[in-house]
C-alpha positions in Angstrom: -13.2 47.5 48.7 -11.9 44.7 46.1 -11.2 41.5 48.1 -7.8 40.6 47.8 -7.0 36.9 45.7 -6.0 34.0 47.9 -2.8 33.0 47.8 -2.2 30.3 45.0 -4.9 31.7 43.0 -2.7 32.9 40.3 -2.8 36.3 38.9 -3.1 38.4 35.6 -0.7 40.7 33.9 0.3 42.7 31.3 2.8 41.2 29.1 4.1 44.1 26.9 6.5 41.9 24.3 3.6 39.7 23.6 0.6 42.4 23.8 -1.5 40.0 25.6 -2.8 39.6 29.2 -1.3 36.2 31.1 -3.7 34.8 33.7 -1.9 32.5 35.7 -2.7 30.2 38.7 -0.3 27.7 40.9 -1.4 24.2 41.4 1.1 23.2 43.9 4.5 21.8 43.5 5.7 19.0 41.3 8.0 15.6 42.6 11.2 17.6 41.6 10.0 20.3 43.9 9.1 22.8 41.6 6.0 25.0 41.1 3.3 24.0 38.8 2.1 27.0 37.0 -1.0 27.4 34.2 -1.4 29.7 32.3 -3.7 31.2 29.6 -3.5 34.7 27.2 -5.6 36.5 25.4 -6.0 40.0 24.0 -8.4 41.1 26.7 -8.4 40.3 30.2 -11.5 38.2 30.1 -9.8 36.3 27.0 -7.0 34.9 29.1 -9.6 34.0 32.3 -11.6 31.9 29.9 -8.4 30.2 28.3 -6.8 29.8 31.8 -10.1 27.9 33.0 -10.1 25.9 29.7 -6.5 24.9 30.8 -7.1 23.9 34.6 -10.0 21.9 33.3 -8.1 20.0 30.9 -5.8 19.3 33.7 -8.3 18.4 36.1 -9.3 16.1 33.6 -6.0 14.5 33.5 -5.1 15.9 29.5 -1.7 17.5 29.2 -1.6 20.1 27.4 0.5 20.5 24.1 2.8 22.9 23.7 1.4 26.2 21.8 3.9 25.4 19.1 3.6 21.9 18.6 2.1 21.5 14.9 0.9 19.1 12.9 4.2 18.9 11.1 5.4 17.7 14.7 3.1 15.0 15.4 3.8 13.5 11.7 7.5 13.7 12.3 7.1 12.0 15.6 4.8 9.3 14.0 7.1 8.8 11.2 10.1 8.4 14.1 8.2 6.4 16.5 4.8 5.0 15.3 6.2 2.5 12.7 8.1 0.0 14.3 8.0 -3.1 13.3 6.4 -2.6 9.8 7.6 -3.9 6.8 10.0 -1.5 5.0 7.8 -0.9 2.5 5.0 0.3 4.5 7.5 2.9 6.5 8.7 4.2 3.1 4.9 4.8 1.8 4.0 6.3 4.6 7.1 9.1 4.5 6.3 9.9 0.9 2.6 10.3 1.4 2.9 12.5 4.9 6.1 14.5 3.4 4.5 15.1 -0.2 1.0 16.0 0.9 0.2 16.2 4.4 3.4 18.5 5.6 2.9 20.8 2.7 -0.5 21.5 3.4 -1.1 21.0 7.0 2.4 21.1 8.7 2.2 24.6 9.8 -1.4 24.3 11.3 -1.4 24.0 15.1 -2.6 20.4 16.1 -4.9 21.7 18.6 -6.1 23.9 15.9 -6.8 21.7 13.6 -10.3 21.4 12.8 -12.5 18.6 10.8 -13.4 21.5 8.3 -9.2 21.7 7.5 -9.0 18.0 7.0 -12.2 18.1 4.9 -11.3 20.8 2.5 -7.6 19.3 2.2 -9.1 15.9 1.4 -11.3 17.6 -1.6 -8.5 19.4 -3.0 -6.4 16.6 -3.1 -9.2 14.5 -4.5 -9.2 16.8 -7.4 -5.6 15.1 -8.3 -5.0 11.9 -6.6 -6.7 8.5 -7.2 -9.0 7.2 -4.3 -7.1 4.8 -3.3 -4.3 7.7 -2.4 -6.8 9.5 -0.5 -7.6 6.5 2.0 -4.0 6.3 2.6 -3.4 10.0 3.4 -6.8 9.7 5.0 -5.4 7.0 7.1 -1.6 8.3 7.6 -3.2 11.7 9.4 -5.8 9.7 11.0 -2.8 7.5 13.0 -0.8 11.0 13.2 -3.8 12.0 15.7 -4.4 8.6 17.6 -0.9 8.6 18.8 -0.9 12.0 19.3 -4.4 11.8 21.5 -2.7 8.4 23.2 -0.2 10.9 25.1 -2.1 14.1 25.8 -1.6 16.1 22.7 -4.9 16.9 21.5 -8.4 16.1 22.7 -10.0 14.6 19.4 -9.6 13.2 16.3 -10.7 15.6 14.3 -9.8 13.2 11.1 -12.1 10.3 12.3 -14.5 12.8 11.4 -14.2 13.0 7.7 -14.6 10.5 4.9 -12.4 10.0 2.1 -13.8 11.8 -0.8 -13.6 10.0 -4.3 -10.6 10.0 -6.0 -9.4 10.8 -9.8 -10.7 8.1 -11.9 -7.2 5.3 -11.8 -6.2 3.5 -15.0 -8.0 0.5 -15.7 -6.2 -2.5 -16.0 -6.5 -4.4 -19.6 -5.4 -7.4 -21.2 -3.5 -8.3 -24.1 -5.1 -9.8 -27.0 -3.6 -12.7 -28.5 -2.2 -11.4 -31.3 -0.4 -8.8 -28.5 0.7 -11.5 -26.6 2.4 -13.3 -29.1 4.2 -10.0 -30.5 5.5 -9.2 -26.3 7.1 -12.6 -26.1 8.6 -12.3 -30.0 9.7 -9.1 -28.7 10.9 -10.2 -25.2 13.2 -12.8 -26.6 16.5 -13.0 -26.1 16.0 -10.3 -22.8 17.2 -11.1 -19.4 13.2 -10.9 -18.8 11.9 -13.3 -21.1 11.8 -15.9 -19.0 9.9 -14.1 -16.2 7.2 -12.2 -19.0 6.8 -16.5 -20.1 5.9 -17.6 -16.8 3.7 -14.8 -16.0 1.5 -14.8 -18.9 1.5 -19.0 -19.3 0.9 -19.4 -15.6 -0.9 -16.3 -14.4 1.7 -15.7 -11.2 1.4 -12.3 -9.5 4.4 -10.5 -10.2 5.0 -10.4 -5.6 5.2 -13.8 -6.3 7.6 -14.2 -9.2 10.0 -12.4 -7.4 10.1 -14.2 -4.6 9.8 -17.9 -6.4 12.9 -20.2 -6.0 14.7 -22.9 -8.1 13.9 -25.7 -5.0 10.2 -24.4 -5.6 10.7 -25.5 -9.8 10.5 -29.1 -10.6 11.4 -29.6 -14.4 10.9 -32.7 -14.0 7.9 -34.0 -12.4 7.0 -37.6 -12.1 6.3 -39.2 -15.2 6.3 -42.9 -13.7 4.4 -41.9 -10.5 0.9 -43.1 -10.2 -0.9 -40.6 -10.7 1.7 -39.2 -12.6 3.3 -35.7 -11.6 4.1 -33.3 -14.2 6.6 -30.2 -14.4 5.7 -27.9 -11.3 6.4 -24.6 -10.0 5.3 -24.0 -6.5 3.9 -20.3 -5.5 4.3 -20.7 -1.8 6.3 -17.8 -1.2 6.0 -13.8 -2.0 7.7 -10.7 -1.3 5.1 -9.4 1.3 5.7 -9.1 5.0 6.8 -12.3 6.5 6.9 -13.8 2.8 3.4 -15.1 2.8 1.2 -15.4 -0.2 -1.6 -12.9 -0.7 -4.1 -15.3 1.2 -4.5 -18.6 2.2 -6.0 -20.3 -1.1 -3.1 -18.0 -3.2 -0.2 -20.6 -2.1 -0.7 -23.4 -4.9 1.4 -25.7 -7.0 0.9 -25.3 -10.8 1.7 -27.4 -13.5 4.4 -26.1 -15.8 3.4 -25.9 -20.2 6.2 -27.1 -22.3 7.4 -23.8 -23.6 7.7 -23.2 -19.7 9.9 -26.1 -19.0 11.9 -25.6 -21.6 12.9 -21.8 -20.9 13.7 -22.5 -17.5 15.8 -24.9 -18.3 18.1 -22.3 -20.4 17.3 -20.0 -18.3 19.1 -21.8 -15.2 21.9 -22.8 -17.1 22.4 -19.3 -18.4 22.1 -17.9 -14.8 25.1 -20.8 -13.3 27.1 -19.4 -16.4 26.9 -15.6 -15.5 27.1 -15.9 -11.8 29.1 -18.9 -11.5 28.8 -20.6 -7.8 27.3 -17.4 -6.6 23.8 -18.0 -8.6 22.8 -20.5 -5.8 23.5 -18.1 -2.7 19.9 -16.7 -2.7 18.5 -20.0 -4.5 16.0 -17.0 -6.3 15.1 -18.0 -10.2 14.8 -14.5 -10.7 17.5 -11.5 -9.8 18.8 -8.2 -11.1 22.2 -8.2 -13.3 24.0 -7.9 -9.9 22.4 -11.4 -8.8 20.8 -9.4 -5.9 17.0 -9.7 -5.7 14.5 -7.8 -7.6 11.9 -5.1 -6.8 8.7 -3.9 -7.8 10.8 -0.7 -9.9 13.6 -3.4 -11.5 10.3 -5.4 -13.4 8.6 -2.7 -14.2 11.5 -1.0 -16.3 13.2 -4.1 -17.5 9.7 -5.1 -18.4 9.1 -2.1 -20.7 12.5 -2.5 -21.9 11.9 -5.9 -23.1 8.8 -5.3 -24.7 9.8 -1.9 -26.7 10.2 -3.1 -30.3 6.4 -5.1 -29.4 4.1 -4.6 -32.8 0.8 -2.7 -31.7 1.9 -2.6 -27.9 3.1 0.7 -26.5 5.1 -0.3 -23.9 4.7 3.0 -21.2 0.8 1.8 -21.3 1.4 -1.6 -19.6 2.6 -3.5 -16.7 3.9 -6.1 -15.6 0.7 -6.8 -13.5 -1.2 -7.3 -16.5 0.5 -10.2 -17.8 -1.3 -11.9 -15.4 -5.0 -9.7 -16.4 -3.9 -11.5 -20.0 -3.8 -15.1 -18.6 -7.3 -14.6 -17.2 -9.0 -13.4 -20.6 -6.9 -15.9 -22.7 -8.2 -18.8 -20.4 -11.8 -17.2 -20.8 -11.4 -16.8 -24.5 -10.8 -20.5 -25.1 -13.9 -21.4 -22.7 -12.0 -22.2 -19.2 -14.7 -22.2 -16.9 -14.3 -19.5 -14.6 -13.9 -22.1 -11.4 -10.6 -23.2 -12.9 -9.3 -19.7 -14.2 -10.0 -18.5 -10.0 -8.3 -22.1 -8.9 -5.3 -21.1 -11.1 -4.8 -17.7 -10.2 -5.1 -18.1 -6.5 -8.3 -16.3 -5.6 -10.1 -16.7 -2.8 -13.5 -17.2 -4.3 -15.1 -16.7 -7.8 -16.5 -13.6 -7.1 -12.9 -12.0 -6.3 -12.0 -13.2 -9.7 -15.0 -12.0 -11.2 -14.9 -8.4 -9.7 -11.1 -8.0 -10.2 -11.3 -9.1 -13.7 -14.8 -8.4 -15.1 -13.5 -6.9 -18.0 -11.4 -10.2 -19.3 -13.9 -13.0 -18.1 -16.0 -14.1 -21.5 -19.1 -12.0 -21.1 -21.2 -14.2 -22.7 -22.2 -17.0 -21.2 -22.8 -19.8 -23.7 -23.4 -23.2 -21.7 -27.2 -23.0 -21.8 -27.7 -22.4 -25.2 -25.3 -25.4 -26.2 -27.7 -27.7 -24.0 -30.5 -26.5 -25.3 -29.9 -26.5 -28.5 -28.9 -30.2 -28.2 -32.2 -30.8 -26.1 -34.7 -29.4 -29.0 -32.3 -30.3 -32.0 -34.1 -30.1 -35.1 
């Protein structure tokens, strides 16, 4: 005779609009007073036992459970809502173009509890086929945050994406620097532009462009010092950037550098022709550098009013360059004319030698001539 189930056990049924058998057990009654019911299907009757045991053990062990239809396209969406407060605008707006582009498209429909390390592996590798490195660690590290918030309230057991390593990338541009003979032709070109001023200070001073941006006039000095003792020349002091909180890229990038001549005398022109075309409103942000509205510039403004400037540049194309490597083109000038590469990393703001070394290999002055010279004056004929 079959012994009949205790009461509270649960039970298991036939659910003919799904087509599946439901295995169900009560666990008691919740604060609001009402039942707490599990439940697990599956095809066969033995099916839905095993996933109703899988179910009260993840309970016992204190993991909700995630609703069958909660997907990965969820969990992004609720990071993307919830998960970035606090971060820089920037940050939130690279993060929604990455996870709506890539990771939606291709994994939004997988369940999250579904989701295996194998998936995320074989998404990686296709994507690698077409995106630089660099964009693989950040999807790689979007999805991996999806999962940690979604583990941090009972969604899914594991992080399937700590698993898997970013695969190598495309192969990226490589940066370059002009020659002389290019530089001269970009600033011939460049003048008379609203940007001429800003492509002179970046290629005589070697400022990053994060910084230009976010340089103002009580941070020029046109004038220096000239009776101080020492004496003080014309300045510009790169204290300030457009990052997060407006600091500088690291500690030994905030520096005050001495202004050339050809420097001083732009700015100058270029201050008075900024009080003439925004009359008393060109002090409001105190910026030396803003759009034709007077509002500030961003990263998209430079880069086009950049190219624009530099279109009618002999033996430059201008959809090949940047405005980042104005500053690539300060370092190999300064190596070309035998600044020792100490100074050039002082200048630019690096944190050591070797970061200016390993950033700009390709522009330092690969031969190294110093011990020759001294020898050759040692054992002179």
């Amino acid at each position: 005779m079959t012994k009949r189930r205790s009461r509270g056990d649960g039970g298991l049924h036939w659910d003919a609009k799904r087509q599946r058998w439901i295995a169900t057990a009560s666990l008691g009654y919740a604060p609001d007073g009402k039942r707490i019911v599990k439940r697990g299907s599956g095809k066969t009757k033995t099916e839905a036992k095993n996933k109703l045991k899988e179910v009260l053990r993840d309970y016992e062990d204190g993991l909700a459970i995630a609703p069958s239809d909660y997907t990965v396209e969820r969990a992004v969406k609720d990071w993307l809502t919830y998960g970035l407060n606090g971060r820089d605008p920037a940050t939130v707006t690279a993060c929604t173009i990455l996870c709506k582009t890539h990771i939606i498209p291709a994994l939004g429909a997988r369940k999250l509890r579904d989701l295996t390390a194998e998936d995320v592996d074989k998404w990686l590798a296709t994507k690698g086929k077409t995106l630089s490195t660099r964009t693989l660690q950040g999807l790689h590290g979007c999805l991996n945050r999806v999962i940690k918030r979604a583990m941090a309230r009972d969604k899914v057991k594991r992080n399937v994406v700590a698993l898997c390593s970013v695969p190598k990338g495309k192969q990226g541009r490589p940066s370059k620097a002009l020659t002389f003979a290019q530089a001269e032709a970009v600033l011939k070109a460049a003048e008379g532009s609203r940007m001429y001023a800003y492509i002179v200070l970046s290629l005589l001073t070697g400022a990053r462009t994060e910084e230009l941006r976010a340089l103002t006039w009580d941070h020029v000095d046109l004038d220096g010092a000239p009776d101080a003792i020492p004496a003080v020349p014309p300045h510009v002091a790169v204290w300030r950037s457009v990052r997060a909180g407006g600091d500088t890229k690291t500690r030994k990038s905030r520096r005050t550098l001495a202004l050339p001549k050809r420097c001083v005398d732009l700015l100058r022109q270029h201050r008075e022709a900024q009080q003439r075309e925004q009359g008393d409103a060109w002090s409001e942000s105190g910026l030396v550098f803003v759009s034709a509205t007077g509002t500030p510039l961003d990263a998209a403004n430079v880069r086009r009013d950049f190219r624009n400037a530099i279109k009618d540049a002999e033996g430059v194309d201008p959809r090949k360059w940047t405005p980042r490597e104005l500053r690539h083109s300060f370092v190999s000038l300064l190596s070309d004319n035998g600044i020792p590469l100490e100074e050039i990393s002082r200048l630019v703001g690096h944190s050591s030698t070797a970061v200016t070394e390993a950033v700009y290999r390709k522009q330092i002055r690969p031969v190294l001539q110093g011990g020759a010279v001294a020898m050759d004056r040692i054992f002179e004929d």
